[in-house]
C-alpha positions as CSV (number, residue, x, y, z in Angstrom):
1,X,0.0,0.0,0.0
2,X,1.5,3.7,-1.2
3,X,0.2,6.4,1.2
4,X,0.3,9.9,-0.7
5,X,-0.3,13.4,1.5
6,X,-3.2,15.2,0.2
7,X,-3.0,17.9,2.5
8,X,-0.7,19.1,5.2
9,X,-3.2,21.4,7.4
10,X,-2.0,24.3,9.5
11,X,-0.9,23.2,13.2
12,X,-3.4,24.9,15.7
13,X,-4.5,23.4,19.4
14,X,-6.3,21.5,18.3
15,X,-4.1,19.3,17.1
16,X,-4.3,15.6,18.6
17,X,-1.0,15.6,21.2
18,X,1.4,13.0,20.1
19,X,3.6,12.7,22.4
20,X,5.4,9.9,21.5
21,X,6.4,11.6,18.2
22,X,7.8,14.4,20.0
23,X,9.9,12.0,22.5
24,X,10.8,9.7,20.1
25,X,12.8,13.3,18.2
26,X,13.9,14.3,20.9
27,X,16.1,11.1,21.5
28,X,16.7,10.8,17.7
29,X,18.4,14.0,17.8
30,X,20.2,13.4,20.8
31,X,21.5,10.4,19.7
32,X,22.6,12.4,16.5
33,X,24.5,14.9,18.5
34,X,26.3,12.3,20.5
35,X,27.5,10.4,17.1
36,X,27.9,13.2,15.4
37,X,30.6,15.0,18.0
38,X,31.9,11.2,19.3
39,X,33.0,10.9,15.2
40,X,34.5,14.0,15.0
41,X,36.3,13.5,18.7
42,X,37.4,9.8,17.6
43,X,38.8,11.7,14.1
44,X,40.6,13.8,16.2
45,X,42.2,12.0,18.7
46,X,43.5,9.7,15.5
47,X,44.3,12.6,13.6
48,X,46.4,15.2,16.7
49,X,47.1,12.1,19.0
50,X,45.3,10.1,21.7
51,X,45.4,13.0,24.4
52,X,43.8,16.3,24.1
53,X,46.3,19.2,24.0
54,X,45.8,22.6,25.1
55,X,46.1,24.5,23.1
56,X,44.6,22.3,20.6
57,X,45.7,23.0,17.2
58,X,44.3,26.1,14.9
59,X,42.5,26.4,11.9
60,X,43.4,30.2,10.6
61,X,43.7,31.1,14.6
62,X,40.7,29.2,15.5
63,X,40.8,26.2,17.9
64,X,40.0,22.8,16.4
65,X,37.7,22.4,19.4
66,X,35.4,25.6,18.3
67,X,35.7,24.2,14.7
68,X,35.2,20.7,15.4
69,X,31.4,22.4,17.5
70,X,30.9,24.5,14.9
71,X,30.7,21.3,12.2
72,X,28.2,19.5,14.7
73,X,26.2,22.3,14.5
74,X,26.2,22.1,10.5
75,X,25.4,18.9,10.8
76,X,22.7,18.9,12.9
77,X,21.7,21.8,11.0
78,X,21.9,20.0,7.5
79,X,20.1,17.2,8.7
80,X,17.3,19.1,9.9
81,X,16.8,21.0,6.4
82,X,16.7,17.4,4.5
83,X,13.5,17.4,7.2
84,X,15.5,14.2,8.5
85,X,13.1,14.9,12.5
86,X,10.0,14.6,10.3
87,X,7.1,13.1,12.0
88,X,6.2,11.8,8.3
89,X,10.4,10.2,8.3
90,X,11.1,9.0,11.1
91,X,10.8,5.4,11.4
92,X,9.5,4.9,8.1
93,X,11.2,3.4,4.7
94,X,14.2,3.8,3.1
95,X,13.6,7.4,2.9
96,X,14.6,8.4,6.2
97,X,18.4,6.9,5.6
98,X,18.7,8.7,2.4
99,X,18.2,11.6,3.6
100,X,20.3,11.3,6.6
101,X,23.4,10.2,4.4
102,X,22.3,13.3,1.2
103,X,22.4,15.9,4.3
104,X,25.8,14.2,5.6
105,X,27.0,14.6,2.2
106,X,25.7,18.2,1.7
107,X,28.4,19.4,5.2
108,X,31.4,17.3,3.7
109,X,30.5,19.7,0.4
110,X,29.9,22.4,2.1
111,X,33.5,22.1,4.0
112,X,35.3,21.5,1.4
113,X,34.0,23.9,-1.1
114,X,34.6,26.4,1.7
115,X,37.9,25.7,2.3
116,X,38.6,25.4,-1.1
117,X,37.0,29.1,-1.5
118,X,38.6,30.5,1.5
119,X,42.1,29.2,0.9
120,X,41.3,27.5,5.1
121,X,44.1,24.7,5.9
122,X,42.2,22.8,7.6
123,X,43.1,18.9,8.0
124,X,41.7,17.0,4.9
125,X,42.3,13.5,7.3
126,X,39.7,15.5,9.4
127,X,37.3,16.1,7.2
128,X,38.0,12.6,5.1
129,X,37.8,10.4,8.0
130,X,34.6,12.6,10.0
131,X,32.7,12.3,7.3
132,X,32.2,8.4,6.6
133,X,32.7,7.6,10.1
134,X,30.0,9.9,11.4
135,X,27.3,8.8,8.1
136,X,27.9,5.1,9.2
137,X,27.1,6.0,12.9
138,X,24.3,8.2,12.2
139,X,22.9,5.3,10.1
140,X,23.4,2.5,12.7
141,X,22.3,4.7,15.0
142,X,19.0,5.1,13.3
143,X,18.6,1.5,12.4
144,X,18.7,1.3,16.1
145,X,15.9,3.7,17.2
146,X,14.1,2.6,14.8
147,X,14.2,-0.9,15.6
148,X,13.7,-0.5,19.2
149,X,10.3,1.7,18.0
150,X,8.8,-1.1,15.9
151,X,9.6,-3.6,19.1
152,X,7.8,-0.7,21.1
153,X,4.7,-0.3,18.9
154,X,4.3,-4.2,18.5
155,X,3.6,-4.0,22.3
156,X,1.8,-0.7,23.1
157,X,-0.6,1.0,20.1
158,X,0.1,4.6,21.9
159,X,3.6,4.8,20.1
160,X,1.2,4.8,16.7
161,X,-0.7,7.2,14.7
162,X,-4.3,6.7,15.6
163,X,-5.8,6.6,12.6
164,X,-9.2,7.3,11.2
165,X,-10.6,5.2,8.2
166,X,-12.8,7.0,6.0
167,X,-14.2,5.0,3.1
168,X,-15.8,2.3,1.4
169,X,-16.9,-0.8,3.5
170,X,-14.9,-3.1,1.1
171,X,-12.4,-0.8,0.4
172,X,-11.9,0.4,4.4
173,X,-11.8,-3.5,5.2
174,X,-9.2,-4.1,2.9
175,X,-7.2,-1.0,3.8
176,X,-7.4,-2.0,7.7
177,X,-6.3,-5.5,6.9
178,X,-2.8,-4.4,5.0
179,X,-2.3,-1.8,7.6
180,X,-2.6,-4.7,10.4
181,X,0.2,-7.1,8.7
182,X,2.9,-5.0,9.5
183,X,1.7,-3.2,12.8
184,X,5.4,-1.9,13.0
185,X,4.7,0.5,10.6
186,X,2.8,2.5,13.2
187,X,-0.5,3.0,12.0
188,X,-3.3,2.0,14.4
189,X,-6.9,1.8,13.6
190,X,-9.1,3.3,16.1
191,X,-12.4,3.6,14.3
192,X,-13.7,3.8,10.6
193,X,-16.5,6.1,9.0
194,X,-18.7,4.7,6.2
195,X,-21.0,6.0,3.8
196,X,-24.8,6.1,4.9
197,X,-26.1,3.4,6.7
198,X,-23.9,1.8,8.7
199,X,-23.7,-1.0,11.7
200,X,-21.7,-0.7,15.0
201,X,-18.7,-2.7,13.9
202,X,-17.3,-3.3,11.0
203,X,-18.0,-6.6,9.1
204,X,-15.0,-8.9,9.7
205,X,-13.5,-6.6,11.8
206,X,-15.6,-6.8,15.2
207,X,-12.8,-4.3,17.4
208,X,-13.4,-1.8,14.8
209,X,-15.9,0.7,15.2
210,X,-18.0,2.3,12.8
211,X,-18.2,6.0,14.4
212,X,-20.0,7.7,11.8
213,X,-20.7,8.4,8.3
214,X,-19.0,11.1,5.8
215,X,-20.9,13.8,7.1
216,X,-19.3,12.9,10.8
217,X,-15.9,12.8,10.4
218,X,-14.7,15.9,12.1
219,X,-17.1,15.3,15.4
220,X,-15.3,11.7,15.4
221,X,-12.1,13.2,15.2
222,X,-12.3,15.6,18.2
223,X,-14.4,12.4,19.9
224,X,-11.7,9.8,19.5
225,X,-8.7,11.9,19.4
226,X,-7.2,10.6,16.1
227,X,-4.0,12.1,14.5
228,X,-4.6,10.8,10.9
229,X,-7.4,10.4,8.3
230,X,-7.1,7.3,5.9
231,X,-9.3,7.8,3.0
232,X,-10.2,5.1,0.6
233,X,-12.3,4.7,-2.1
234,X,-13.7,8.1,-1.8
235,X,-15.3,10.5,-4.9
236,X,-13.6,13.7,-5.7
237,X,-15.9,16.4,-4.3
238,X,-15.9,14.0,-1.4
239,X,-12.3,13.9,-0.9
240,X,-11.6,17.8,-1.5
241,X,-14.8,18.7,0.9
242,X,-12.7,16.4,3.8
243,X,-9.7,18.0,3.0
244,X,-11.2,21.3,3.5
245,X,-12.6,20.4,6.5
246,X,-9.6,19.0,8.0
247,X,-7.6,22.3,7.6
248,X,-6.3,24.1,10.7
249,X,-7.0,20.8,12.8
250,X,-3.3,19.9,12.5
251,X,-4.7,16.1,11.6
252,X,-3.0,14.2,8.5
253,X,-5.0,13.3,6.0
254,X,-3.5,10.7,2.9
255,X,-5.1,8.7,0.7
256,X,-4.7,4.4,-0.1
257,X,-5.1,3.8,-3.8
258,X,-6.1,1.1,-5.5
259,X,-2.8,0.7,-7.0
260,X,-1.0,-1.6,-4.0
261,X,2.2,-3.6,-3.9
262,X,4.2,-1.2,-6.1
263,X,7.3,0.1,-4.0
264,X,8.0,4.1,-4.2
265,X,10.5,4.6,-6.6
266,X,8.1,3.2,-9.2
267,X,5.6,6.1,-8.1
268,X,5.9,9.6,-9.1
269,X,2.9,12.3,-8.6
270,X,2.6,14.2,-12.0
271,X,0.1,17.3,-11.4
272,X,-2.2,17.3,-14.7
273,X,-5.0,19.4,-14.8
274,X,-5.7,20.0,-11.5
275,X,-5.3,16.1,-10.5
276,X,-2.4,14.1,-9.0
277,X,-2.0,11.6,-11.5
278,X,0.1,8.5,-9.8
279,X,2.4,7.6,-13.1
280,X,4.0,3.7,-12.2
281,X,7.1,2.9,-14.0
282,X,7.3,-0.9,-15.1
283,X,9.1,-3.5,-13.4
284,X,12.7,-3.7,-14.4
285,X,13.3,-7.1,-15.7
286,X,16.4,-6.7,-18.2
287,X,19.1,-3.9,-18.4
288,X,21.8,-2.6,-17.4
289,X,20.8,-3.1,-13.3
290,X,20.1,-6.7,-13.8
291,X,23.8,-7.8,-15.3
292,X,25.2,-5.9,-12.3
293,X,23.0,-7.8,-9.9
294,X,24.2,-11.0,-11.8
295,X,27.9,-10.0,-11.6
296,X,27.7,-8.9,-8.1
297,X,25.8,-11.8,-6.4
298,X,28.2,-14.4,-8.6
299,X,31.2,-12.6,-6.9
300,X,29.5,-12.7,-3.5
301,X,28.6,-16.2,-3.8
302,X,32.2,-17.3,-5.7
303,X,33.9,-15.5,-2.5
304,X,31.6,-17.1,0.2
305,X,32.1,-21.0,-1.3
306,X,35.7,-20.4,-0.8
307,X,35.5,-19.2,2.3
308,X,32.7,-21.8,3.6
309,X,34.5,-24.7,1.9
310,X,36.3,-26.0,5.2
311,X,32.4,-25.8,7.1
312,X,31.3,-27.4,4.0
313,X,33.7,-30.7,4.4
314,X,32.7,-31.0,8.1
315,X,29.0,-30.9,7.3
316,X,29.2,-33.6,4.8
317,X,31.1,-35.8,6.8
318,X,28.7,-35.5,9.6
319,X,25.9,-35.8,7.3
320,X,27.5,-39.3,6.0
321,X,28.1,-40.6,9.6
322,X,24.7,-40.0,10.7
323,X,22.7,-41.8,8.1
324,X,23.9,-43.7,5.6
325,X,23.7,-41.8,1.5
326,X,25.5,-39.1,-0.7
327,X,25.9,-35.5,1.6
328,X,24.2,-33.7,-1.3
329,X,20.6,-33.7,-2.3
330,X,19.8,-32.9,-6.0
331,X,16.1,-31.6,-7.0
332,X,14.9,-30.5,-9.7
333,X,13.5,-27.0,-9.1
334,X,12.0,-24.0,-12.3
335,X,13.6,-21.4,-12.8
336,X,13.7,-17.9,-14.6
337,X,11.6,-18.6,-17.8
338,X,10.3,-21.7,-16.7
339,X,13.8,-23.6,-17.0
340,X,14.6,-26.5,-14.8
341,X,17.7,-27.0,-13.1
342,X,19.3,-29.1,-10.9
343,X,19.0,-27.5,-6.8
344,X,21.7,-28.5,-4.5
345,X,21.1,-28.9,-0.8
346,X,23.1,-31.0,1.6
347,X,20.8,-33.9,2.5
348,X,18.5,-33.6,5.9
349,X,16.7,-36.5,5.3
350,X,17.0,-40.2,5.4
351,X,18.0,-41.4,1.8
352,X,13.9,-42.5,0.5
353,X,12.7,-39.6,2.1
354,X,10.4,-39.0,-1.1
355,X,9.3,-42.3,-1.7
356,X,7.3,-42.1,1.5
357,X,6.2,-38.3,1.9
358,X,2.2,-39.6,0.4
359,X,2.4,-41.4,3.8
360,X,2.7,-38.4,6.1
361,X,0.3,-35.5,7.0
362,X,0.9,-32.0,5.6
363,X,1.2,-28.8,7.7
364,X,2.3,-26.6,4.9
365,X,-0.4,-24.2,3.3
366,X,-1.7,-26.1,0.6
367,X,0.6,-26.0,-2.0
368,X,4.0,-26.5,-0.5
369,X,4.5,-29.6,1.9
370,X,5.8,-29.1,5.2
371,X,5.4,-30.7,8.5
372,X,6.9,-29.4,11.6
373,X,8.3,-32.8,12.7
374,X,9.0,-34.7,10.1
375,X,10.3,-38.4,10.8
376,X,12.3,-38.2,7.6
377,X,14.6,-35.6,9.2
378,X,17.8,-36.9,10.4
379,X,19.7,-35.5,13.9
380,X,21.9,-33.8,11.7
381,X,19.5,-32.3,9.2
382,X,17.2,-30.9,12.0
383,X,20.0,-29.1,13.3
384,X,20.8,-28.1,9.4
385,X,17.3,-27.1,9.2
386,X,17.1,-25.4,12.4
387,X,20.3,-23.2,10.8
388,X,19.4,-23.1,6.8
389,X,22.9,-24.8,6.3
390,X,21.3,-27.2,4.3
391,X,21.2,-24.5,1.9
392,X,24.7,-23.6,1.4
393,X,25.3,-25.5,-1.8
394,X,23.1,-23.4,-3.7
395,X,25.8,-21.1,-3.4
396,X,27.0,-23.0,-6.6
397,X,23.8,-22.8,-8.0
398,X,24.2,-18.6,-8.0
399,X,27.7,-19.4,-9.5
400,X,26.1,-21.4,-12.8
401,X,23.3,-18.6,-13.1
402,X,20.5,-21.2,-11.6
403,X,19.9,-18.7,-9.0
404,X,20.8,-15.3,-7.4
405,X,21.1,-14.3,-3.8
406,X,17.8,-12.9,-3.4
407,X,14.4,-13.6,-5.4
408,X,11.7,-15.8,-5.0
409,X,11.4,-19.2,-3.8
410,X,12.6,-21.8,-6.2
411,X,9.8,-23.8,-7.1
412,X,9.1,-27.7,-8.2
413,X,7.7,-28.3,-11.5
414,X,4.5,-30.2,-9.6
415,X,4.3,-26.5,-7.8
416,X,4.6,-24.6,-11.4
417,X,1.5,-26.5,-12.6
418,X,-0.8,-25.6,-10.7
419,X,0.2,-21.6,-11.3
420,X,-2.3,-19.3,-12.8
421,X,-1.6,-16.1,-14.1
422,X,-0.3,-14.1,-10.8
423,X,1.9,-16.8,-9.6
424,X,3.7,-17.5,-12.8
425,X,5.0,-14.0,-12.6
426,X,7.8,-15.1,-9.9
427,X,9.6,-16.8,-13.6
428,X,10.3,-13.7,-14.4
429,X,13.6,-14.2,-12.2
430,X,16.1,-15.9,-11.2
431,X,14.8,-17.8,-7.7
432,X,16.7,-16.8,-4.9
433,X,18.7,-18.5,-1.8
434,X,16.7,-16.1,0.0
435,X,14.1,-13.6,-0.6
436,X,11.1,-11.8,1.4
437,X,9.2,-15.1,1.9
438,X,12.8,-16.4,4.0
439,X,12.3,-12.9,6.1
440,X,9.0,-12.8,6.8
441,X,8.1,-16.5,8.1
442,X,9.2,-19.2,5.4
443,X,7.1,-22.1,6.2
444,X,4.6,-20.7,8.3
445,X,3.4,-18.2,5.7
446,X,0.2,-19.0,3.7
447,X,0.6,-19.6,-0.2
448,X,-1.1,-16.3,-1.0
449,X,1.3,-14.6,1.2
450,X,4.3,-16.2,-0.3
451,X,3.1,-15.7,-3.5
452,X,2.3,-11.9,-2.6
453,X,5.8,-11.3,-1.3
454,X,7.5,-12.6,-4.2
455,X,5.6,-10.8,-6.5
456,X,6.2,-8.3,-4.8
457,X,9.8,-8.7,-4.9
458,X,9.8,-9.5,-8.6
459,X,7.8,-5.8,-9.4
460,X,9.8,-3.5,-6.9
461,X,13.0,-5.3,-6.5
462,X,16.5,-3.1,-6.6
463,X,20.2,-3.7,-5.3
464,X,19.3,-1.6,-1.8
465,X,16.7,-4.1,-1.8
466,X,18.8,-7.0,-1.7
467,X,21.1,-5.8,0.7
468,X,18.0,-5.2,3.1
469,X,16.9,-8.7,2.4
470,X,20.6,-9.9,2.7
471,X,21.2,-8.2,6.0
472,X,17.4,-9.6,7.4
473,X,18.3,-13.0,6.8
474,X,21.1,-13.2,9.0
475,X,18.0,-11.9,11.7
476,X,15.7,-14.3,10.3
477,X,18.0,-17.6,10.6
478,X,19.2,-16.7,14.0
479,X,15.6,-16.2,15.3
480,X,14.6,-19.8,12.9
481,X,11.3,-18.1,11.7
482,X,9.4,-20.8,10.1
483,X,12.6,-23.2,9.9
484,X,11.2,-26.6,10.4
């Protein structure tokens, strides 16, 4: 779902008191201004020696203490004007760590433009070692807060937006149910206005109240202290006469399209006529972004079987000594174009493992068989399992081109029969080793939310992306999400 401001109303007193947004800046930017001067003190204690002299050094007659200051405050300063303390940043997307690393960038310009203007002799191993040092910090540091938010608003709904839904019944149901997957994101329903008629709750949603209709949606705000206005599904007149109405009341108001599951650098706003039209670029499935996602993850995975090789050796010798078979299991999987290949896994179960799976029960969502103790799991591949170092030879699959890194989930040919339209999308690509369905619950995901992530995936994907997904998994395999 793409949320897109409408309106940004005129703060007044009557604006619903968050006060969780302003606490959560204020640590933000305290945590900033601690990075921010403990980089530029680390810098130069490497760069003047270990112990602070006094005098300290000069800079055209001014101390590197009052210059060193005087760069925290531009800074501080820079990241403000990339609007980096946002209410609408903070914690959300990608968005916020751009702009934290464009208004770093911006200072290290501005520095040494200055100094190149001004003729200034200061340090360059100052500025060339503050600079990356105090980005990566700021970054991790953000990561940080940000984390320890979503683990916040997972267990108390006051660290969210309270948030109004104004819409159509279909529409506001299906609107309330994406907002509820990822509860992180900090957007908490607190009540929903329909057209006319209406009944107390909402159908399918029995902790949602229906507060009012159109005509009520002010009254409810002031009633139930709500910070945001979700509109879906609405008519034109009807959406301008809210957004009027909602000015000077300080409350958000954005709008859910019908267009979902397309990421935001495929969406850009193009003003015609009086109308934000949403213009959505296509996926990108060839070019020049692709071959450098190939050449990369081939490196990456050319480097990691090298180093793995010795862990590799141990594992199949363990694997061999606890059940008797080859240490590699070969599958045939589909891949990008509907191409099959050969998957390599090291073996977790006992050596007829297949020829007895119609035997056993299946916990798995439908499509994909899975059973959370399977007796064909040896001592050795449950630990495997528990670990996903049974997947470690498809590291040689991303070598040959069989697979990348990260995509979706390579399928069986049994699986690829039964696709219809949708599903078939995820041969666009290359499967991956790993992918949003390996960070967001593997096994214990339904099909249609495996097949929604890696459609997802295959629409929106990009390099940043990848690394996301890359750095997740190493969350995801530690907790064993869904690794069974």
């Amino acid at each position: 779902m793409t949320a897109t401001s409408l309106a940004r109303p005129v703060t007044t007193s009557s604006t619903p008191a968050l006060s969780w947004v302003g606490r959560y800046r204020r640590w933000v930017v305290a945590g900033d201004a601690l990075v921010i001067c403990s980089a530029l003190a680390g810098v130069y204690g490497g760069r003047f020696g270990s112990r602070f002299e006094l005098p300290s050094p000069l800079v055209s007659g001014v101390p590197y203490a009052v210059v060193g200051l005087s760069l925290a405050a531009a800074w501080l300063l820079s990241l403000q004007q990339m609007r980096c303390y946002d209410g609408r940043v903070l914690g959300h997307g990608s968005d916020e760590y751009r702009r934290v690393a464009t208004g770093s960038l911006h200072v290290a310009a501005f520095v040494a433009i200055g100094c190149y203007v001004l003729d200034l002799p200061l340090a360059r191993g100052f500025v060339a070692l503050a600079w990356p040092a105090g980005t990566a910090g700021l970054i991790g540091w953000r990561f940080a807060a940000r984390k320890w938010l979503h683990s916040r608003r997972r267990r108390d709904a006051s660290w969210s937006h309270r948030v109004l839904v104004v819409g159509t019944e279909f529409r506001a149901a299906h609107l309330i149910r994406q907002l509820r997957r990822e509860p992180y994101a900090g957007y908490a329903v607190a009540g929903v206005c329909l057209p006319d008629g209406y009944d107390d709750t909402l159908p399918g949603f029995p902790d949602v109240p229906v507060l009012g209709t159109f005509d009520d949606v002010r009254q409810t705000l002031a009633r139930l202290g709500a910070d945001t206005v979700a509109v879906t599904g609405l008519t034109i007149p009807r959406m301008r006469s809210l957004a009027w109405e909602l000015e000077g009341t300080g409350v958000d108001l954005v709008v859910a399209p019908a267009l979902t599951d397309v990421a935001g650098p495929r969406v850009h706003t193009r003003p015609v006529a009086g109308l934000p039209l949403l213009h959505v670029e296509e996926p990108e499935l060839q070019g020049p972004r692709r071959i450098a996602k190939n050449v990369l993850e081939r490196a990456i995975a050319v480097a990691a079987v090298a180093l793995l090789l010795p862990v590799g050796a141990i594992i199949a010798m363990a694997i061999r000594l606890d059940s008797p078979g080859p240490a590699l299991f070969r599958q045939t999987r589909v891949g990008i174009g509907g191409r099959r290949f050969t998957l390599y896994k090291f073996r977790s179960m006992v050596r007829d493992a297949e020829s007895i799976r119609e035997t056993l029960r299946n916990d798995g969502n439908g499509v994909l068989f899975k059973m959370r103790r399977d007796p064909r799991v040896t001592r050795v591949g449950g630990l495997l399992r528990r670990w996903s170092l049974d997947e470690l030879p498809q590291l040689v699959n991303v070598i040959k081109g069989d697979m990348s890194l990260v995509g979706p989930r390579p399928p069986l040919p049994a699986e690829v029969a039964t696709y219809g339209a949708d599903a078939s999308r995820r041969l666009l690509v290359r499967p991956g080793l790993t992918g949003l369905w390996q960070v967001s619950g593997r096994s214990d995901l339904s099909w249609e939310d495996t097949v929604r992530l890696d459609l997802y995936y295959v629409e929106n994907w990009s390099i940043t992306t990848d690394l996301v997904i890359l750095w997740k998994t190493i969350g995801a395999v530690l907790r064993r999400d869904g690794a069974y």
